[in-house]
C-alpha positions as CSV (number, residue, x, y, z in Angstrom):
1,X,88.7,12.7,111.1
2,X,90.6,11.6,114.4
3,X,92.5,8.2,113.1
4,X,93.5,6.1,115.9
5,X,96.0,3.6,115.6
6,X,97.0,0.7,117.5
7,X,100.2,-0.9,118.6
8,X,100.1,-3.9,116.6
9,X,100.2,-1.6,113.7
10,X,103.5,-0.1,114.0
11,X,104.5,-4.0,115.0
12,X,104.3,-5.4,111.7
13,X,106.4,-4.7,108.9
14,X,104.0,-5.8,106.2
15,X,101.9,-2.1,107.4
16,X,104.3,0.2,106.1
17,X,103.2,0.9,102.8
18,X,99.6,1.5,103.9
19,X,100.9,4.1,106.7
20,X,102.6,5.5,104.2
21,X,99.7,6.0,102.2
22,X,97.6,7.3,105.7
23,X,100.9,9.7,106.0
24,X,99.8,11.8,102.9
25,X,96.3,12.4,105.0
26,X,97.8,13.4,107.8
27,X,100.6,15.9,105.7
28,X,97.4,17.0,104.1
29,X,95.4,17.9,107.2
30,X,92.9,16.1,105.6
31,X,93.1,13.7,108.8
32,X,94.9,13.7,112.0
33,X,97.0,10.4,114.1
34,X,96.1,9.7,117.0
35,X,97.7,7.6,119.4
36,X,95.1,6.3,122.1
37,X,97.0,4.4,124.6
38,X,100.7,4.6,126.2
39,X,101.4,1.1,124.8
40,X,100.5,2.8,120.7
41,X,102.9,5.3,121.5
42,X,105.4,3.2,122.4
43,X,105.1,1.0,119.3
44,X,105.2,3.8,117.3
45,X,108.7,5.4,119.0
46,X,110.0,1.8,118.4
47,X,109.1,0.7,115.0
48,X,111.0,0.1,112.2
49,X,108.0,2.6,110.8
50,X,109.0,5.7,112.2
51,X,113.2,5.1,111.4
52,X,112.0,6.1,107.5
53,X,110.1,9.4,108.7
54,X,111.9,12.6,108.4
55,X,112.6,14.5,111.7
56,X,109.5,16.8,110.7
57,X,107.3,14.5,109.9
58,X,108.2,12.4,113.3
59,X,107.7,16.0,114.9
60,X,104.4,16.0,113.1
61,X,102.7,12.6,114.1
62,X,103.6,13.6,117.6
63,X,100.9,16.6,117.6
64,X,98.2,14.1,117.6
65,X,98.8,12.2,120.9
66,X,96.6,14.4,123.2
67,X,92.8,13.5,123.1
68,X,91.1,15.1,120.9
69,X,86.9,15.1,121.2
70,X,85.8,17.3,118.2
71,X,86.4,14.9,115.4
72,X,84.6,11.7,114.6
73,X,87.4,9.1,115.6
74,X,88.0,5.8,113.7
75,X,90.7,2.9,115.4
76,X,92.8,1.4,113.2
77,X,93.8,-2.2,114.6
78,X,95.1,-5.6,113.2
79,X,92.1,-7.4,114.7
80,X,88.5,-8.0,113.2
81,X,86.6,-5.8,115.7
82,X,83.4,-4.6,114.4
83,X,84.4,-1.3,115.7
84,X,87.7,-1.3,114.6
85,X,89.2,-1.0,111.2
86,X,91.9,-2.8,109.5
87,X,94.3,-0.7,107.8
88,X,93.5,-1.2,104.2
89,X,90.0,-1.0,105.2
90,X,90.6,2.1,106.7
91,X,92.5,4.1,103.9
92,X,89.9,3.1,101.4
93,X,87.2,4.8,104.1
94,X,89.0,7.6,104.5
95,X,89.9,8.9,100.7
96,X,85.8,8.8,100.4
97,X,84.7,12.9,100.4
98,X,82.2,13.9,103.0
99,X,79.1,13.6,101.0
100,X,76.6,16.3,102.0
101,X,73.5,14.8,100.4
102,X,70.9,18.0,99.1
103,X,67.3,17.6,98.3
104,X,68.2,19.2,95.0
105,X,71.9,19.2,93.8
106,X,71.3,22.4,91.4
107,X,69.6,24.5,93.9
108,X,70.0,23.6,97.9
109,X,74.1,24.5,97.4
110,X,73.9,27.6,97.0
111,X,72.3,28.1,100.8
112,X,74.8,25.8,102.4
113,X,77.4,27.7,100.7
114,X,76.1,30.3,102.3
115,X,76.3,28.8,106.0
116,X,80.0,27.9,105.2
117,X,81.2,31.2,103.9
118,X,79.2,33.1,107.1
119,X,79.5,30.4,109.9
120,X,82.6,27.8,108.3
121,X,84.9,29.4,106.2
122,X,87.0,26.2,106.5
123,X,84.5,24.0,104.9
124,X,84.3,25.9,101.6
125,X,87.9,25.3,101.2
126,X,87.7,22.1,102.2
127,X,85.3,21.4,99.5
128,X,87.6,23.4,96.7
129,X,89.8,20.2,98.0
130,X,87.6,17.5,96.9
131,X,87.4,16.4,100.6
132,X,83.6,17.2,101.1
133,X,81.0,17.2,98.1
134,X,77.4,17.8,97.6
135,X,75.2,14.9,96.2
136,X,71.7,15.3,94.7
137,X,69.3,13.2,97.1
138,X,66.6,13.8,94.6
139,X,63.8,15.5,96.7
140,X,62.8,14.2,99.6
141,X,63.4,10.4,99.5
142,X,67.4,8.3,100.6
143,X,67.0,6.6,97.1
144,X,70.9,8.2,96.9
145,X,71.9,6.9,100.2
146,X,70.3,3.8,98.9
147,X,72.5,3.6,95.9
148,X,75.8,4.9,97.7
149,X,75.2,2.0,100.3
150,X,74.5,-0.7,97.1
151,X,77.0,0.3,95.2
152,X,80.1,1.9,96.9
153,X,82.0,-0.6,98.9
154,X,81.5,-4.1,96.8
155,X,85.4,-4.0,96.8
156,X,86.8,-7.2,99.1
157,X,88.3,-5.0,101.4
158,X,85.4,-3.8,103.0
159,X,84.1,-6.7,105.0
160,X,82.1,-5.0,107.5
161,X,77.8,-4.1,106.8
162,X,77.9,-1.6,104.1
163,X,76.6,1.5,106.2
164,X,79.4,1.4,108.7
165,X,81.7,2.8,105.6
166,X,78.9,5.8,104.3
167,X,80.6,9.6,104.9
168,X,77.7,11.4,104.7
169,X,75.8,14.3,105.9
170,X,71.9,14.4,105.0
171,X,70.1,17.9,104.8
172,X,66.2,18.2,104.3
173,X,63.3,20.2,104.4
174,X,61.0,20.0,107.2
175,X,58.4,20.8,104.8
176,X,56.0,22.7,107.7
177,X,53.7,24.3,107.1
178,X,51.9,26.2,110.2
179,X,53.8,25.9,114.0
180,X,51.3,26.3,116.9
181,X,51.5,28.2,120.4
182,X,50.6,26.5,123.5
183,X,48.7,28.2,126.8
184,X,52.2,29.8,127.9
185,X,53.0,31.3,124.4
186,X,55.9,28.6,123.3
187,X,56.0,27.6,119.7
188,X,55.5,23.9,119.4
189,X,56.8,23.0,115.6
190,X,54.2,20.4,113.3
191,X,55.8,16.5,114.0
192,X,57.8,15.6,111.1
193,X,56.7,12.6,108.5
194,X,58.3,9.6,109.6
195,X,59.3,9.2,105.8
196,X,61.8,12.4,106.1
197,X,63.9,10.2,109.0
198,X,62.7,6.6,109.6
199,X,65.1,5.7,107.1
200,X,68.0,7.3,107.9
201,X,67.6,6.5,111.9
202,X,67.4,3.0,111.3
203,X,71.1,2.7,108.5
204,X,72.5,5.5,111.7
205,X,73.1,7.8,108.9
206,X,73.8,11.3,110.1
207,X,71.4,13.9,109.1
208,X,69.7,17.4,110.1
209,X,66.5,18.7,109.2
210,X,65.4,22.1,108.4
211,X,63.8,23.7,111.5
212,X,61.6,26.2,108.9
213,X,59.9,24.9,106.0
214,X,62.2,24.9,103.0
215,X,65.8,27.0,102.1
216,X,63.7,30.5,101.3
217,X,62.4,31.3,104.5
218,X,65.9,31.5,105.3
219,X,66.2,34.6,103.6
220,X,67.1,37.8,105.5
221,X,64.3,40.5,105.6
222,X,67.6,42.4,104.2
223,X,66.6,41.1,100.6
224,X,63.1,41.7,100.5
225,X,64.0,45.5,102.0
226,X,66.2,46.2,98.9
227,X,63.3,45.4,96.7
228,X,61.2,47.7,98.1
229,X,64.5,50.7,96.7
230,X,65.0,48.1,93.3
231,X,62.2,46.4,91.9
232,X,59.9,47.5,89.3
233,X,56.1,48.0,89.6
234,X,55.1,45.7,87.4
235,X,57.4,42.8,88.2
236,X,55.2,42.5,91.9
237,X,58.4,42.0,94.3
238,X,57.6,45.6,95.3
239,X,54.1,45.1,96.3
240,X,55.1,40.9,97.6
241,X,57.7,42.4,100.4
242,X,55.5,45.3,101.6
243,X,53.1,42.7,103.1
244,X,55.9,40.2,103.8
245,X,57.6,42.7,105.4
246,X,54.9,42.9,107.8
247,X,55.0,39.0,108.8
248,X,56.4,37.9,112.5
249,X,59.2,35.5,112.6
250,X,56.8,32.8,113.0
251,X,55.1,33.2,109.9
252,X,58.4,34.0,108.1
253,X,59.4,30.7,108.8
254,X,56.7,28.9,107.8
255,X,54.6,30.4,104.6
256,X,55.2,29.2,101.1
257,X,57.8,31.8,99.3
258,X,57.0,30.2,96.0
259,X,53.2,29.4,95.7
260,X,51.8,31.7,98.6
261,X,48.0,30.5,99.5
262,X,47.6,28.7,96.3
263,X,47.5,25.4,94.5
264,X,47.6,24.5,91.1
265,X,48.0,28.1,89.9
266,X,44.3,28.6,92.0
267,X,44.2,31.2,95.1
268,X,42.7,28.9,98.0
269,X,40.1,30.8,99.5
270,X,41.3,31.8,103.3
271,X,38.3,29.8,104.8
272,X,39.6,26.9,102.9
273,X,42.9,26.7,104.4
274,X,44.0,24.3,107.2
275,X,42.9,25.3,110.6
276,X,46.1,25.9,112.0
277,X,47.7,27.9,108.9
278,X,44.3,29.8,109.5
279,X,45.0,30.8,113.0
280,X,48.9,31.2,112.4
281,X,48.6,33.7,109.4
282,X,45.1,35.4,111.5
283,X,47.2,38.9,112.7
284,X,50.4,40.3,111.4
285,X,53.1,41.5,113.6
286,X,51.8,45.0,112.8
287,X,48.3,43.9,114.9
288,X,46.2,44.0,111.6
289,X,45.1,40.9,109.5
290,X,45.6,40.6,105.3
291,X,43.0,43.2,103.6
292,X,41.5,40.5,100.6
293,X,43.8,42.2,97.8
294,X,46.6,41.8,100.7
295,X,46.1,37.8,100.8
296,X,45.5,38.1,96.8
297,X,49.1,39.8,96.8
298,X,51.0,37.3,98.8
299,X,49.1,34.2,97.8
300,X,50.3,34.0,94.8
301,X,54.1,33.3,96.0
302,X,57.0,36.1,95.4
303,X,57.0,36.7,91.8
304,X,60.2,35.4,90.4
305,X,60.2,33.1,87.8
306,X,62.3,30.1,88.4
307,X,62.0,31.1,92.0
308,X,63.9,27.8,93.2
309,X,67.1,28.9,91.2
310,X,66.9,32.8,90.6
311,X,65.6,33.9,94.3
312,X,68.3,31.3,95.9
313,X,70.7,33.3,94.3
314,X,70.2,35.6,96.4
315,X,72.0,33.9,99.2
316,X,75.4,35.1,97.8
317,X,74.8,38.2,99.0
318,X,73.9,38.2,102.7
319,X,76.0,38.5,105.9
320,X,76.2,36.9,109.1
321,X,74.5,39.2,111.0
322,X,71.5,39.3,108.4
323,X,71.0,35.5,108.5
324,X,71.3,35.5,112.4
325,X,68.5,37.7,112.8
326,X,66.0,34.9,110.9
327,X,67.1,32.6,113.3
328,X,67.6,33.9,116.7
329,X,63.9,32.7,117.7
330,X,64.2,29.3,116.9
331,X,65.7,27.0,119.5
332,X,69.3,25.9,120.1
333,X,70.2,22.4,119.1
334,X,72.7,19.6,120.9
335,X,75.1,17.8,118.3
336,X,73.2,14.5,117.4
337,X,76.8,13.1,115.8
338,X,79.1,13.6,119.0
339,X,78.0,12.7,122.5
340,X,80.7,14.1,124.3
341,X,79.2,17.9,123.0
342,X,77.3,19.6,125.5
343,X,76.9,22.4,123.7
344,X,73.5,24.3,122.2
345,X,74.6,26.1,119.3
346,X,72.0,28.1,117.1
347,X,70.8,26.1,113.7
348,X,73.6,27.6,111.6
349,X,76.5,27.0,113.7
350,X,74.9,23.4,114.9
351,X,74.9,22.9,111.0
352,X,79.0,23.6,110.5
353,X,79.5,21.7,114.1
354,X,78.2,18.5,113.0
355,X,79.8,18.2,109.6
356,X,83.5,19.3,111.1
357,X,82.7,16.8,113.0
358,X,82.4,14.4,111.0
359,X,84.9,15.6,108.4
């Protein structure tokens, strides 16, 4: 995070303890200075402050007085601005970790640990740091952002409303299940529940949803191919990723890895299903529908046991390239966390742009 500090800061001696303390963040990397205005630089060349600094560390600070637009920027002033910070304030904001809240703290990291180590090396170690964390947001509800906001900052120093001081980063499922074509052959996705983001919109807390329906149809048609050369007969992978195998990217994105067609342990009957998950599963990308036994196959889900742990293991063993290829149809997204980025990355990359951001 971008920390910007005013003059009046460097003006009073009773601050140099607390920089002190923001020094070790900036030594770290962990943070960067940033001195905004002429007048802040000047204080800081002048103040008593910078006569205790080492020649290297003075050499330091100095690398963060150009602009910089790619990190989430707080100001650090003496002043009770609602925007602004005050130093102690500050400090006790920035030791928080980035909190990236998962639906399911046991079984979602594994796939974002995935995105890091293929799209954001820098984030896995900054996680082996302690600076960003995972936090179980127990399905699909904020009842954890909820709590953090409750019961994080009671301390006295944080004067400000509570959800100014949250570091978090909120990834859900979109939970679709069907997308639809219009007249010219574009996809247009199912509208999301406002549950999944009223919440967070209104408390501004940063968050992305999944474009496909849950973490598995993620998975590269790489893993489902080595089934085909691995798995037995009678565990059913075999037989599950033949058909699979045969769905378009559409389809990919939105059937139900685990249960298939069915509910309740009970095949739904294909008449039975929604209109549009009708029409959307009607032809395969091979130009033939699902035979009966062929819907029997694959509407029973991929047979894997505990399918939400065991399968999503297999997300430790796929490349960049592989998990490019199950997204290279969706479409590119605009950062929602920094308006000053122009820039349509594809869901993966948008994913690792918005939490450096805001790291």
């Amino acid at each position: 995070m971008i920390v910007s500090i005013k003059a009046d800061i460097f003006n009073s001696n009773k601050n140099f303890s607390d920089l002190n303390d923001l020094m070790h963040f900036f030594k770290k990397g962990r943070h960067r200075m940033h001195l905004k205005k002429i007048e802040d630089f000047n204080a800081f060349e002048n103040s008593e402050w910078k006569k205790t600094l080492s020649r290297s560390d003075v050499d330091f600070l100095k690398e963060g007085v150009a602009l910089i637009n790619n990190k989430k920027e707080i100001i650090i002033s003496e002043t009770e601005s609602g925007d602004e910070f005050r130093i102690q304030e500050a400090y006790a904001y920035l030791q928080q970790p980035l909190s990236i809240v998962v639906e399911n703290y046991e079984y979602e990291p594994v796939f974002v640990n995935c995105i890091f180590r293929n799209f954001g090396n820098e984030l896995i170690a900054a996680k082996d740091k302690h600076w960003l964390k995972f936090e179980n947001g127990g399905g699909g509800s904020d009842n954890t952002i909820k709590g953090m906001i409750k019961e994080l900052f009671n301390d006295p120093v944080f004067t400000k409303d509570k959800k100014k001081y949250l570091r978090c980063y909120v990834i859900k499922d979109s939970d679709r299940e069907y997308c639809t074509f219009n007249e010219e052959g574009e996809v247009i996705v199912k509208d999301l529940s406002g549950a999944k983001v009223n919440y967070l919109i209104q408390n501004q807390v940063p968050y992305h949803i999944l474009y496909k329906r849950e973490k598995e149809n993620y998975m590269p048609d790489s893993v489902y191919n080595g089934y085909l050369l691995t798995a037995k007969s009678k565990e059913g992978k075999k037989e599950f990723s033949q058909i699979y195998l045969r769905f378009n990217p559409h389809q990919k994105d939105f059937f139900d890895v685990e249960k298939g067609f069915s509910h309740k342990g009970e095949l739904i009957p294909r008449d039975s299903l929604q209109q549009e998950v009708q029409q959307l599963f009607k032809m395969l990308k091979d130009g033939k529908d699902l035979t009966d036994k062929e819907y029997r196959t694959v509407g029973f889900g991929l047979p894997f046991g505990n399918i939400k742990s065991r399968f999503s293991e297999e997300f430790q063993n796929v490349n960049r390239d592989d998990l490019e290829k199950r997204i290279r149809h969706q479409p590119l997204l605009k950062s929602r966390v920094n308006p000053a980025d122009e820039n349509k990355r594809n869901e993966f990359e948008h994913i690792i742009n918005e939490i450096k951001y805001l790291l």
